[in-house]
N, C-alpha and C positions, 0 to 999 in steps of 0.2 A: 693436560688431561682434563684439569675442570671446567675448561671451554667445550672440548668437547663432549663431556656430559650435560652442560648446559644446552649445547647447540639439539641432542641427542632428545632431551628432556621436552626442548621447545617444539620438536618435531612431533612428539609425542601428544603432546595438550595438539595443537594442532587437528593432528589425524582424528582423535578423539571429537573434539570439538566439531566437525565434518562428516560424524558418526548419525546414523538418523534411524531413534529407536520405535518397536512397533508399535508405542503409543502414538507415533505422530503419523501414522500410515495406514492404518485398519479400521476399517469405516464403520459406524454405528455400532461402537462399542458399549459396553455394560459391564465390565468389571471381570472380561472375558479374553481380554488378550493374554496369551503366553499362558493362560489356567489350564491346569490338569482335572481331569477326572468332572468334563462337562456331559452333562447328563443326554443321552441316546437317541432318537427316535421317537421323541416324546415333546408335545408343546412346550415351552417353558415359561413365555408369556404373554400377553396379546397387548394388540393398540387399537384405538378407536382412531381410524383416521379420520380426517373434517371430508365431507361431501364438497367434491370436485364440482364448483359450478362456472363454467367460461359462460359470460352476456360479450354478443358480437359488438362490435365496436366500429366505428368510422375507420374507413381504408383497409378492414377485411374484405377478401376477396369469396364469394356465395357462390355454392353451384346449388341453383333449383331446381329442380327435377318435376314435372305433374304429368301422372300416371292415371288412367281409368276407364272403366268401360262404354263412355260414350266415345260413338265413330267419333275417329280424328278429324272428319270435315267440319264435325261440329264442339270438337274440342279445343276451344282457342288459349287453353293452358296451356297444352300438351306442345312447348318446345323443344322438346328435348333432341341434344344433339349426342353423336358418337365421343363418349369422354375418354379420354388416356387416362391409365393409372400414374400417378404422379412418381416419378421414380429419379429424373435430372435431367440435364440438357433439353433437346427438345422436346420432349416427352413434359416435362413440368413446365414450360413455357406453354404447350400445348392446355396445357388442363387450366393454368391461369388465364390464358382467352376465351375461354369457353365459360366462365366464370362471371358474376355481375359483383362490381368495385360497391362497396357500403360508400357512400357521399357522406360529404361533410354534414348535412341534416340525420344520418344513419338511416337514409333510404335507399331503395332499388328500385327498378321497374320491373312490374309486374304488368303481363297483357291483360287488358283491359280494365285492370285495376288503376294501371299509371302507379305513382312513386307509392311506395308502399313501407313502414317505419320499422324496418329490422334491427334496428339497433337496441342494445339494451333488452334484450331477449336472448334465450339462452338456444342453442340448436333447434331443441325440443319443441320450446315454445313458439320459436319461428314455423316450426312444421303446422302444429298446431293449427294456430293462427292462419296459414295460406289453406289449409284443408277447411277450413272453416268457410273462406273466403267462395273459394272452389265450390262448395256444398250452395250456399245462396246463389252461386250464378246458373246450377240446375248439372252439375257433372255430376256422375252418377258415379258412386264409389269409389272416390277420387283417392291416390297415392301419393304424398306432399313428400319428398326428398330433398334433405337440405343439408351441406357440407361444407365447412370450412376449407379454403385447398390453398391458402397461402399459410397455411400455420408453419412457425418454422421458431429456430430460436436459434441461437450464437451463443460459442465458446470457445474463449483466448484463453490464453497464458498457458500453465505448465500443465496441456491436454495433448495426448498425443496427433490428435488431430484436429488444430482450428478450423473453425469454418460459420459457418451456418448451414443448418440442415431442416427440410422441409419434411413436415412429417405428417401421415396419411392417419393421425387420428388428434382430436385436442385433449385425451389424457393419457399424460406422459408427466411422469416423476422426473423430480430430478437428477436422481441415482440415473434412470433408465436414457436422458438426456448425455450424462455423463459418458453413460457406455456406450453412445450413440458417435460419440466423439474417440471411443475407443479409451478410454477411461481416463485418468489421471495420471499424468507422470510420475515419474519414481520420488522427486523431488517438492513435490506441491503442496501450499499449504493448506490440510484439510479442512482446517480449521477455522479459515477468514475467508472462504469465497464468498466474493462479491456478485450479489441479486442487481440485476438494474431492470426497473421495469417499469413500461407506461403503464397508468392508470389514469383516463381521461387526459384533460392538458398536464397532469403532474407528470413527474418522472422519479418512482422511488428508488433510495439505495439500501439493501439488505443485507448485512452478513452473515451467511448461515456457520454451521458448523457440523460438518457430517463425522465428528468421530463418534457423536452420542448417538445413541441408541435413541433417546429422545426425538431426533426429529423425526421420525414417523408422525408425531402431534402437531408437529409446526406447521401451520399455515399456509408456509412456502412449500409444504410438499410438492406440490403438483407446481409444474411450466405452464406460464401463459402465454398469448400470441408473442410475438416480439419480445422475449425475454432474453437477458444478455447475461451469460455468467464468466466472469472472468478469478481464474483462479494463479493467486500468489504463488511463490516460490518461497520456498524455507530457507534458513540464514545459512542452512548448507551448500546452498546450489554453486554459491559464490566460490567456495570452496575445494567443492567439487567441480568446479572450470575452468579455474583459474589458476587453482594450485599447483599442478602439476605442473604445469608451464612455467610458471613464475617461480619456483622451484630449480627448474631444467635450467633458466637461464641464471638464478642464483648461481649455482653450480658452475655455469660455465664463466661466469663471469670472475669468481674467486679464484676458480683455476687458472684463467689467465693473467690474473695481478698476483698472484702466487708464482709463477715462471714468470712473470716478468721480471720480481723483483728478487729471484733466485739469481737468476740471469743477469740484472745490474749488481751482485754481489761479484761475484764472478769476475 
């Protein structure tokens, strides 16, 4: 009888131990999970988030666009071709050839400008800058159009859906990254996802932590081009995969050297 309260007992810490409570699963908390009598309809606190700023980078992919009211005979900006919305397959291969690759200088070509230095300028400032350009060659209320169309980012581990996914603007949280993947497994941990991210020739590693409430201020809020988030598993997973298996064939393997050795009794 005290083996099998023992055995009973071991099962028990076990199950327990494979348990996975709302602290480790409820994202941007504040002192707020499992609390009663959380107030209604009403602000409760606010964040100053940091000002989202992407500078385009070498081997971004640019769609330029010049727009304006001089005839097109004599508008030698005015490229512009029929773009696809970037959506998958060939629809986003489409929009990437239509597109001008940033060079390893952080140039493109511009008509009749020749290479022109987009890198290290932020969307805006690239617009800026080409209407500027546009104005001294004599276009007459010129329209500068300029869009990222490779932005994309990647995410493994315990996400419902890995992949990489290409997305039709450059700010994007990483909560909203997250959900883009179809959110987080049941088992993941919130706690240590892994940031990896170029910046120039470096390559940084970040670990954030989305149970606090806090990271609305972090830094890392917002996704950059080629960000990589890969998200851990908690020490339950193991548990919850294995167990039951490992378990079943426990079982069956006791029961059979249990009749076996009833049976060389016998």
């Amino acid at each position: 009888m005290s083996n099998i309260i023992r055995w009973i007992a071991l099962l028990g810490v076990v199950f327990l131990s494979s348990c996975v409570s709302n602290r480790k699963v409820t994202l941007l908390q504040k002192d707020d999970v499992n609390a009663v009598g959380l107030p209604k309809d009403k602000v409760v606190r606010t964040y100053d988030i940091d000002t989202f700023v992407y500078k385009i980078q070498s081997n971004d992919i640019v769609s330029v666009r010049f727009e304006s009211l001089t005839p097109k005979e004599f508008d030698f900006f005015n490229t512009q071709a029929v773009q696809q919305p970037i959506g998958g397959g060939a629809l986003a291969a489409s929009a990437l050839l239509v597109g001008e690759l940033v060079d390893e200088h952080g140039e493109i070509p511009i008509p009749l400008v020749g290479k022109f230095k987009i890198a290290g300028l932020t969307v805006f400032q690239a617009q800026q800058a080409l209407h500027d350009i546009a104005i001294g060659y004599g276009i007459k209320s010129p329209i500068v159009r300029v869009r990222l169309i490779n932005y994309r980012i990647t995410l493994l581990g315990e996400v419902n859906h890995e992949g990489t996914t290409l997305l039709t603007t450059n700010r994007v949280s990483i909560m909203e990254a997250i959900g883009l993947a179809g959110g987080l497994g049941e088992l993941a941990d919130r706690s240590k996802i892994k940031l990896i991210r170029q910046n120039g020739n470096q390559t940084e590693v970040v670990y954030l932590n989305l149970l606090e409430e806090e990271f609305f201020k972090s830094p890392y809020y917002y996704t950059y081009q080629n960000d990589i988030l890969i998200v851990p598993a908690l020490r339950q997973r193991a548990y919850r995969k294995y167990f039951g298996q490992n378990l079943a064939l426990f079982v069956s393997t006791v029961s059979v050297v249990l009749l076996t050795l009833n049976l060389l009794k016998n």
